[in-house]
C-alpha positions in Angstrom: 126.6 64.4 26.2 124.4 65.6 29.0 121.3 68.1 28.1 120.6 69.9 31.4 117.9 73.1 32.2 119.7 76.2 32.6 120.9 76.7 35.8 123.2 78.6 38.2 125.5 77.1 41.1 123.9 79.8 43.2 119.8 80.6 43.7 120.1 84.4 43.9 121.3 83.8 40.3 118.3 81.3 39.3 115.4 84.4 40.5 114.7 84.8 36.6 111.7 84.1 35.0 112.8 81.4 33.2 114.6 79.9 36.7 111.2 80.5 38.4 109.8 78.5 35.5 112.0 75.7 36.1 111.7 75.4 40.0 108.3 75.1 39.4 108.4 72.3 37.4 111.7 70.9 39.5 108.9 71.1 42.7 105.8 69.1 41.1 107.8 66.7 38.6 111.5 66.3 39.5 111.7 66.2 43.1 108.7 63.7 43.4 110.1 61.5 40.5 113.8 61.5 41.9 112.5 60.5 46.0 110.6 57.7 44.3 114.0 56.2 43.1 116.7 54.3 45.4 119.4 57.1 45.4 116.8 59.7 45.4 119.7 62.7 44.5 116.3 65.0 43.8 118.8 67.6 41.8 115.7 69.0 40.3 116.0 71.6 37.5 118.1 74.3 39.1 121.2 71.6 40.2 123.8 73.8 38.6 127.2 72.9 37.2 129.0 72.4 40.1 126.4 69.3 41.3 126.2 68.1 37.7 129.8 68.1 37.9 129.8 66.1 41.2 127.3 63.4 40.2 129.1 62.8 37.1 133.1 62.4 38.3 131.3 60.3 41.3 129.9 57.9 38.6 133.0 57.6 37.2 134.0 59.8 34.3 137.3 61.9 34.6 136.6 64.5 31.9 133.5 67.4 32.4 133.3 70.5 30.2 130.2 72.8 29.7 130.3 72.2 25.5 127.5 75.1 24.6 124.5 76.4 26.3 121.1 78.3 25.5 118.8 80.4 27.4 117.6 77.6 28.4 119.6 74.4 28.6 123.4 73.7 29.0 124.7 71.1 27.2 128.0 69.2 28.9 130.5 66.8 27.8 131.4 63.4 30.1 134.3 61.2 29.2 135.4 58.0 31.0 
C-alpha cells in the first residue's frame, strides 16, 4: 500500500486550495529532501497517478490500482 497527497496528473487540475497547500510544502520540504538523495526523482506532493504509476512498475511491481482516496490522500495498491 502506498499513501500518497492528493494529486492530479495535470497542474491546471492541482490550482485548489488544498493543491496550493501541498506545493507549498512539496517546494520547502520534498523537493530539497529528494535532490539530497542519489536518484533525486524530486516527485514532490503533486506527482500524480500517472508518475506514481511509473516509479512503481520501474521498481518492479506488475500490478497498480488506485484502492480509495480522500480529499486529501490517495491510497494505491502495488503487487510484485
Amino acid at each position: 500500500m502506498i499513501v500518497e497527497s492528493f494529486a492530479n496528473d495535470q497542474l491546471k487540475d492541482n490550482l485548489n486550495p488544498v493543491g496550493r497547500v501541498y506545493y507549498s510544502f512539496s517546494t520547502l520540504l520534498c523537493t530539497p529532501c529528494s535532490r539530497s538523495q542519489e536518484v533525486g526523482l524530486c516527485l514532490g506532493a503533486q506527482a500524480g497517478e500517472t508518475r506514481i504509476r511509473e516509479v512503481v512498475t520501474s521498481a518492479g511491481f506488475s500490478r497498480f490500482r488506485r484502492a480509495t482516496e480522500t480529499p486529501f490522500n490517495i491510497v494505491y495498491e502495488a503487487r510484485p
